[in-house]
C-alpha positions in Angstrom: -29.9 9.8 -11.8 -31.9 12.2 -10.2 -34.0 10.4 -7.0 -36.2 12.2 -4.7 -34.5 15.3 -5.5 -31.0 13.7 -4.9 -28.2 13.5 -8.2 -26.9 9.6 -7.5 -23.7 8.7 -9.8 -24.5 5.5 -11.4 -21.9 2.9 -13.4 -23.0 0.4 -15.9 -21.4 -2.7 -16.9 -22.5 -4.4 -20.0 -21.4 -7.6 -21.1 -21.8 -9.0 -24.3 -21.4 -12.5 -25.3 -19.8 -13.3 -28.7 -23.3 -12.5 -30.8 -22.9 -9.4 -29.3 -26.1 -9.8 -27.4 -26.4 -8.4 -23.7 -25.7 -11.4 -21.3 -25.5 -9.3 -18.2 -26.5 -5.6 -17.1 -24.4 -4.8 -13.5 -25.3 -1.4 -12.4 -23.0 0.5 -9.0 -24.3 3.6 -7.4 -22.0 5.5 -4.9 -24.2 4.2 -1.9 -22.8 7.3 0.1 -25.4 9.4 -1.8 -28.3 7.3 -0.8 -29.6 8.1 2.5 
């Protein structure tokens, strides 16, 4: 992701549930990055 001029590393986690619809969206940045 590019924020105010800064690249941030982002990680998704997507879980499905067994109809293999999206049951929860987690996102991580690396928090060092935003300052």
């Amino acid at each position: 992701i590019n924020f105010d001029g800064k690249i941030i590393d982002v990680v998704d986690i997507i879980i499905v549930n067994q109809s293999q619809l999206i049951s929860k969206i987690t996102a991580y940045l690396d928090s060092k990055q935003v300052q």
